[in-house]
C-alpha positions in Angstrom: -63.4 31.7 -45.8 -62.6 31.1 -42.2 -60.1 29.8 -40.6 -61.5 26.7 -39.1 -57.8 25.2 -37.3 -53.8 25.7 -36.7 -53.3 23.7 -39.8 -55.6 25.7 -42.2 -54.4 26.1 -45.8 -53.9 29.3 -46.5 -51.8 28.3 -50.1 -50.7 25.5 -51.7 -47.7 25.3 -49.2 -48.1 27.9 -46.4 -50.1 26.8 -43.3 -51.9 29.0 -40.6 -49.7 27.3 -37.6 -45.9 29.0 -39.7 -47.4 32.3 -39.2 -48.8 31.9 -35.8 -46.9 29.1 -33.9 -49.6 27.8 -32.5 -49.3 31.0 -30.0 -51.9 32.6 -31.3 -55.8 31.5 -31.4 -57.7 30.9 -34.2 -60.6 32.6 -33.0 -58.6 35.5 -32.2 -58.2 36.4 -35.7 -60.2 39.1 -37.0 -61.3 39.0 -40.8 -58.3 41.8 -41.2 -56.0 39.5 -40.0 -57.2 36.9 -41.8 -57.2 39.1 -45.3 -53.0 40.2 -44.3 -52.4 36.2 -43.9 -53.6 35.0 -47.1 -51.9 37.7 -48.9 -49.1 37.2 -47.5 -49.1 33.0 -48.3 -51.2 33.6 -51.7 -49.4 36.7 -53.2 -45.9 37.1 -52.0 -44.6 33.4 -50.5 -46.5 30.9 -52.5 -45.2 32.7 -56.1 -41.5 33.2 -54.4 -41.6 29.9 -53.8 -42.8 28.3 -57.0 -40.2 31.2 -58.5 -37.2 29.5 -56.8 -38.3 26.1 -57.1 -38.3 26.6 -61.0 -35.2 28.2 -61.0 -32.8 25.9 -59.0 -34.7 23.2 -60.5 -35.2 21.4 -57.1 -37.7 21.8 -54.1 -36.9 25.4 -52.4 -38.5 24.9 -48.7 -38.8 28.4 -46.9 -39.3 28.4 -43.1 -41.2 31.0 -41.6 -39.2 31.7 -38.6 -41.5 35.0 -37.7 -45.0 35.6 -38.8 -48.0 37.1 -36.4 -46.1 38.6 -33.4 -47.7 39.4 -29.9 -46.1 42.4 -27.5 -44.9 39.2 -25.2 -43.1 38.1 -28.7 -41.5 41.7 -28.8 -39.9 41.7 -25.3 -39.0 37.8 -25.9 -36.9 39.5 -29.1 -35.5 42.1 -27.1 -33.9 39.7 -24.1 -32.5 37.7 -26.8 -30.4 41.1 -27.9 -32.7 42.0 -31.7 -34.2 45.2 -32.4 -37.3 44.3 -33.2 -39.2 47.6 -34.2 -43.1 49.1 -32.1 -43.7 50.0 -35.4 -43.3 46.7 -37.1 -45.5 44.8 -39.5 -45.5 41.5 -37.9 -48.1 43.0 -35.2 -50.6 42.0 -38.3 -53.2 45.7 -37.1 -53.0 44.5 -33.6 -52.3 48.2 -31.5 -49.0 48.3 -29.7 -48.2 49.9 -26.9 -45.5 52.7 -27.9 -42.7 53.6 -25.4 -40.5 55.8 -27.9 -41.2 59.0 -27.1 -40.9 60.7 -31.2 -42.7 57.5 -31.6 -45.5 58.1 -29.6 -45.5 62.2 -30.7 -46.4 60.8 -34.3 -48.4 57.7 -33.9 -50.1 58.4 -30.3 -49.8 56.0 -27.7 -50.3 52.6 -29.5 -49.5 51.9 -32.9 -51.8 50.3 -35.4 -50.8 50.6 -38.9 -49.5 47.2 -39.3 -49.7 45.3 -42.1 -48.6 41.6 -41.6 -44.9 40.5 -42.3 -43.1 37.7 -41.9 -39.5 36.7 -41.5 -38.1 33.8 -43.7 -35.3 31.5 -44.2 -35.1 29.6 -47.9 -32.9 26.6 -48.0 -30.6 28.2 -50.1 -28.3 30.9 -49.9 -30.1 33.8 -48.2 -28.8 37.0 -49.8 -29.1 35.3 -52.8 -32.7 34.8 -52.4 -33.0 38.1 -51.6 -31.8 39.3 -54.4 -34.0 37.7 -56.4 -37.2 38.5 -54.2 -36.0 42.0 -54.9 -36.0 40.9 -58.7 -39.2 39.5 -58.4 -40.8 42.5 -56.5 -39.5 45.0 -59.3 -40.9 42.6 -62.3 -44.1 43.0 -60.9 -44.3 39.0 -60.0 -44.9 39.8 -57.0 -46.1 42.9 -54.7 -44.6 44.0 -51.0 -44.4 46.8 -49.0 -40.8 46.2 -47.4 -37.9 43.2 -48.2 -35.0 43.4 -45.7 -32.2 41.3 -45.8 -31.2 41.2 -42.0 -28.5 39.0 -40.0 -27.6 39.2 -36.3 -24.9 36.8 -35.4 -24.6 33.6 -37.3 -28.2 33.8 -38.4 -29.4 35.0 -41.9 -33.2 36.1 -42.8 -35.7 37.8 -45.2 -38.5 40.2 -43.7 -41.1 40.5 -46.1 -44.1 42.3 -45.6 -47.9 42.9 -47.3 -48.1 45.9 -49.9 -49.3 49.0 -47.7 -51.5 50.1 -50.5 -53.8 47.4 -49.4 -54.8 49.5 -46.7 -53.2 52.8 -47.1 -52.8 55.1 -50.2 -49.0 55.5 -51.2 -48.9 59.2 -49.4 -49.9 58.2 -45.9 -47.1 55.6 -46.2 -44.3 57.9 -47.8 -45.1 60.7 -45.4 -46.3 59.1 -42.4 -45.0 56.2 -41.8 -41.8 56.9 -43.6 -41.3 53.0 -44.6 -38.4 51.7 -47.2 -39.3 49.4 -49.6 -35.7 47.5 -49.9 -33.2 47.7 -46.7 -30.1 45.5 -45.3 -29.7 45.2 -41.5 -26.6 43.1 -40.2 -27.1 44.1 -36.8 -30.2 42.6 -36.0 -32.3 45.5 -36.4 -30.1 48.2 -34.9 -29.6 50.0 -38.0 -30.4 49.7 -41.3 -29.4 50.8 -45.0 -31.0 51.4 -48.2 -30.5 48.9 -50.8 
């Protein structure tokens, strides 16, 4: 299927325009891309959704605050005082420009092993709905390849990301690219801890 505007459906709830912001083009997005996005909307929000919905009995909206990110999106982040990561998932495969050195010894000069996250905000309690994405993740319900609770000031948010084992086998990711499946950041990304 292709992704014919901004407001294409990629779930019953989850639009193309949440993930992008309208600051990326549609045309833009390679069938990669494309494949991370409806993942992300199919298998991990729309089921997360419906989950919450059912369980507090009441219409559970979640607000992508985060989706596809561009390198002019990572230096926004930066002035604004987050840590976003090079190495993040919300480049969606697009290859970054590294500036950490041990970074750059690993990866090489760009990175590309992005996957497609997003960062979210449910109209509920947010370490709550962590929790039970956490619950949901381990039950099998649904599948990710990181959920990190993070806060940076008054603000409060859920990254989520796509399973890596859509694209990677589970020993590239444990040995490589060294990624966490559950952390907690509540410094906006300056640190983070296991959970």
């Amino acid at each position: 299927m292709t992704l014919k505007s901004q407001n294409h459906k990629l779930s019953e709830n989850f639009i193309l325009k949440e993930f992008t912001h309208n600051k990326i083009s549609v045309n833009s997005i390679t069938s990669i891309q494309q494949l991370m996005l409806e993942n992300m909307a199919n298998s991990i929000l729309q089921p997360t959704r419906s989950f919450l919905c059912s369980e507090k009995n009441t219409k559970i909206k979640i607000k992508i605050t985060s989706g596809m990110r561009t390198v002019s999106d990572y230096h926004r982040l930066v002035k604004k005082g987050y840590s976003p990561s090079e190495t993040s998932d919300h480049f969606y495969g697009y290859p970054v420009p590294l500036r950490n050195k041990e970074k750059i010894k690993k990866f090489g000069a760009k990175y590309v092993y992005s996957v497609g996250a997003c960062d979210i905000i449910p109209d509920m309690n947010v370490f709550e709905a962590f929790e039970i994405i956490c619950w949901l993740e381990g039950k099998g319900v649904i599948e990710t390849g990181q959920i990190i609770y993070e806060k940076f000031k008054n603000t409060e948010w859920i990254h989520i990301s796509n399973p890596y084992h859509l694209f990677y086998s589970n020993e590239f990711v444990q040995e490589f690219m060294c990624k966490y499946p559950i952390l907690v950041s509540v410094d906006g990304g300056k640190t983070y801890e296991r959970y």
